[in-house]
C-alpha positions as CSV (number, residue, x, y, z in Angstrom):
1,X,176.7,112.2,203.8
2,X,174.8,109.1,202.9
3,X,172.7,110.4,200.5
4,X,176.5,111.5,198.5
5,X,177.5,107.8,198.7
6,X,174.7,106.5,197.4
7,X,174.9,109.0,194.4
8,X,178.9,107.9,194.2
9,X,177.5,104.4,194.5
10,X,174.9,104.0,191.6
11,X,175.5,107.4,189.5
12,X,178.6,108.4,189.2
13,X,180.6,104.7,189.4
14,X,178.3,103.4,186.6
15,X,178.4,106.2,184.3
16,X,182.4,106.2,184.7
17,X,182.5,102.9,184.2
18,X,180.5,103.8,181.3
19,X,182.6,106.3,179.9
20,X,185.8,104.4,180.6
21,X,184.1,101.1,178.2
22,X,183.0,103.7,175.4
23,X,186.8,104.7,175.8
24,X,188.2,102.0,175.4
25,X,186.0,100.6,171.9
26,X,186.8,103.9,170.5
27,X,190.4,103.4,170.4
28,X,190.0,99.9,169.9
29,X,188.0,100.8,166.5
30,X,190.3,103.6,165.7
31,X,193.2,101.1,165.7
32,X,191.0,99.1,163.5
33,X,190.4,101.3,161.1
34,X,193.8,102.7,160.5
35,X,194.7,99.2,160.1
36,X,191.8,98.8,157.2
37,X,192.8,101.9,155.5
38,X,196.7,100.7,155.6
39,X,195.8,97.6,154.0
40,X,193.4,98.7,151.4
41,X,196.3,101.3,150.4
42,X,198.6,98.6,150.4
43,X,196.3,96.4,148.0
44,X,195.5,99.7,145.6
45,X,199.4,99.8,144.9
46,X,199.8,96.3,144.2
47,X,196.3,96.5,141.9
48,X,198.2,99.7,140.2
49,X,201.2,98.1,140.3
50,X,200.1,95.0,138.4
51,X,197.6,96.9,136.1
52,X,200.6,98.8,134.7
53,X,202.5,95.2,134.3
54,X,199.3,94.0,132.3
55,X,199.5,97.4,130.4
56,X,203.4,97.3,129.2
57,X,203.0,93.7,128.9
58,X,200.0,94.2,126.1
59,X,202.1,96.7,124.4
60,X,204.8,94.6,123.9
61,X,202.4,91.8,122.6
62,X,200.8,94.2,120.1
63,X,204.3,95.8,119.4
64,X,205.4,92.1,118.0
65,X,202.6,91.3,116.5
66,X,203.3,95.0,114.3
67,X,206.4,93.8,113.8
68,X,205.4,90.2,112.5
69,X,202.7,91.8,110.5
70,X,205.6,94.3,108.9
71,X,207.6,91.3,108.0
72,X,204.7,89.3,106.7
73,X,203.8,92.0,104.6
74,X,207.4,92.3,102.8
């Protein structure tokens, strides 16, 4: 019987304990990683977003400029 407790005692308690740590940095990273992913989603829509506001932005610049060009040209 004493030779079980001093298994529970320095095998089994520590590598539990063990487990339990590992455990708990998993989900802790998990979290952290969804979070990452959420945020660098969030940023690639606003970097599309914008990139298509630079985009219609430039044609309207180069459809004036065609336009002042036209009437120049008259």
């Amino acid at each position: 019987m004493e030779v079980i407790d001093t298994i529970m005692k320095w095998v089994i308690a520590p590598v539990a304990a063990f487990v339990w740590m590992l455990h708990n940095r998993v989900q802790m990273q998990t979290t952290d990683i969804a979070v990452l992913k959420a945020t660098a989603e969030a940023n690639k829509l606003a970097h599309d977003r914008e990139f298509k506001e630079m985009k219609e932005s430039f044609k309207a610049v180069f459809e004036k400029l065609n336009s002042i060009e036209q009437a120049l040209r008259k």
